[in-house]
C-alpha positions as CSV (number, residue, x, y, z in Angstrom):
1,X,-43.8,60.3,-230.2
2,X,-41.8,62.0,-227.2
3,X,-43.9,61.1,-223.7
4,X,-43.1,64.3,-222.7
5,X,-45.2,65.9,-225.1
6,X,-49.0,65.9,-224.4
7,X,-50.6,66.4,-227.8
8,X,-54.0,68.0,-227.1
9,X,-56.5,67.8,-230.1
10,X,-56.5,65.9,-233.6
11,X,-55.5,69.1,-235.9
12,X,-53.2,67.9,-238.8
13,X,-51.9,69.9,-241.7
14,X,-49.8,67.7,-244.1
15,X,-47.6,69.7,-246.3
16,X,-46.7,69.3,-249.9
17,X,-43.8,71.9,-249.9
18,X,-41.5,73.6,-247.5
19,X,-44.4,76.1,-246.5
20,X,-46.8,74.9,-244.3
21,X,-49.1,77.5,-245.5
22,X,-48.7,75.3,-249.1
23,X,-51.8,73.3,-247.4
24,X,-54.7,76.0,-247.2
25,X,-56.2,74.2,-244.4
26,X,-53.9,75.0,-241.5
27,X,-54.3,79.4,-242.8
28,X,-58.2,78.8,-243.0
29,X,-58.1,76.9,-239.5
30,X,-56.0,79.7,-238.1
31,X,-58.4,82.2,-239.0
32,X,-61.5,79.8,-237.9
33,X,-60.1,80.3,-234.3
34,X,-59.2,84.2,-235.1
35,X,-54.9,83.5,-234.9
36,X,-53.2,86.4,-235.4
37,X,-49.6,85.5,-234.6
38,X,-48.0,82.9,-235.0
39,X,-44.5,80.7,-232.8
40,X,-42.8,78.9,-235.6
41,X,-39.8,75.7,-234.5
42,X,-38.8,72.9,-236.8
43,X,-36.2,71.2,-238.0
44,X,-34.5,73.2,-240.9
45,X,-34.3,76.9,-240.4
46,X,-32.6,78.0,-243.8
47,X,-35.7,75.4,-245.7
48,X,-38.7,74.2,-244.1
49,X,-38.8,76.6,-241.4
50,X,-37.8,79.5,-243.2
51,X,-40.5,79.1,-245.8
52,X,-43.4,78.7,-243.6
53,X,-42.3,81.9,-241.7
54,X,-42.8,84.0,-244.8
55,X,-45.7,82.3,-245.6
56,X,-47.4,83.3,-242.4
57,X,-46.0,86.6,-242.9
58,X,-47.1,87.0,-246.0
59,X,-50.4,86.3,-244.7
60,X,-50.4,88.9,-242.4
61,X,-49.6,87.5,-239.1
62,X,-47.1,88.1,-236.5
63,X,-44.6,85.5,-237.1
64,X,-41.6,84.9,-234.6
65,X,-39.4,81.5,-234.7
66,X,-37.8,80.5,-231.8
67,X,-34.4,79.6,-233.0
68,X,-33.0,77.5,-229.8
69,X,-35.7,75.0,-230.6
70,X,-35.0,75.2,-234.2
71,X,-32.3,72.6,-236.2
72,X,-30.4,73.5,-239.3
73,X,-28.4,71.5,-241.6
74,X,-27.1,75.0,-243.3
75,X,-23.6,76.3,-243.5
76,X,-25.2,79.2,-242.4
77,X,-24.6,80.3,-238.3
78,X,-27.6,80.6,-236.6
79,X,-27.0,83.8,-236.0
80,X,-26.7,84.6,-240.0
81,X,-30.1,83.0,-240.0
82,X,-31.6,85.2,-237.5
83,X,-30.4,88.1,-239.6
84,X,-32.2,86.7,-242.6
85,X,-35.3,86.2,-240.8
86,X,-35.5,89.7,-239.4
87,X,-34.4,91.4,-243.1
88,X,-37.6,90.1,-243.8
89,X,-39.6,91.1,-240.8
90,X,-40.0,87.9,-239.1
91,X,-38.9,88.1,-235.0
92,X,-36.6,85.8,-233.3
93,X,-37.4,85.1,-229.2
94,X,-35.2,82.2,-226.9
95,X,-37.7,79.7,-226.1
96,X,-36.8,81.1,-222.1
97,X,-38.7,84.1,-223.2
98,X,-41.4,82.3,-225.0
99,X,-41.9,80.0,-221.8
100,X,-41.9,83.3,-220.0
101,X,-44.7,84.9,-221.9
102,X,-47.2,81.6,-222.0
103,X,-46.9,81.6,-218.7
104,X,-45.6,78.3,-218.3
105,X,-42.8,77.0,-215.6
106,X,-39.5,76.5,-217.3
107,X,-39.5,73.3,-214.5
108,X,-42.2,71.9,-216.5
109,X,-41.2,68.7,-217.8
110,X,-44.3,68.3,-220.3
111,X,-45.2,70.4,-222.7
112,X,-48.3,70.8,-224.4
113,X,-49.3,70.8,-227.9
114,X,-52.2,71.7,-229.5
């Protein structure tokens, strides 16, 4: 685990399949603490990522990746990727502008999980 990461909480939602949503835990737990959108970052954006994006869509919530803090191992640009995410509604924000909005300090070396 990165030490710069301070992981609050023991929530854990092994997946099966590239969607996250594949395990109906982490959509039930979501709507146990009344989640309507949803910051999605990974490691593939054209697999893994992708899939639990439209999955979260699917299921109604406000779904935005933040591509900067997003890997691919795609042919794709990650600018063509972005352009298939919002063909099917899903946003793209810079992780400065995420930051921004939770009202954190871009000078902060930790970052907290939950």
């Amino acid at each position: 685990q990165d030490q710069r990461i301070n992981i609050i909480g023991s929530n854990f939602f092994p997946k099966s399949r590239s969607d996250a949503f594949s395990n109906p835990e982490l959509h039930d737990f979501l709507i146990a603490h009344q989640v309507n959108e949803v910051y999605i970052v990974g490691i593939d954006a054209a697999y893994c990522v992708y899939s639990t994006a439209r999955g979260a869509k699917n299921r109604g919530y406000t779904t935005t990746i933040i591509p900067d803090a997003t890997l691919t191992q795609s042919r794709k640009t990650t600018e063509d990727l972005v352009t298939k995410y919002k063909k099917a509604g899903i946003a793209a924000m810079a992780s400065k502008e995420f930051i921004g909005q939770a009202g954190l300090s871009q000078d902060d070396e930790e970052v907290t999980a939950q």
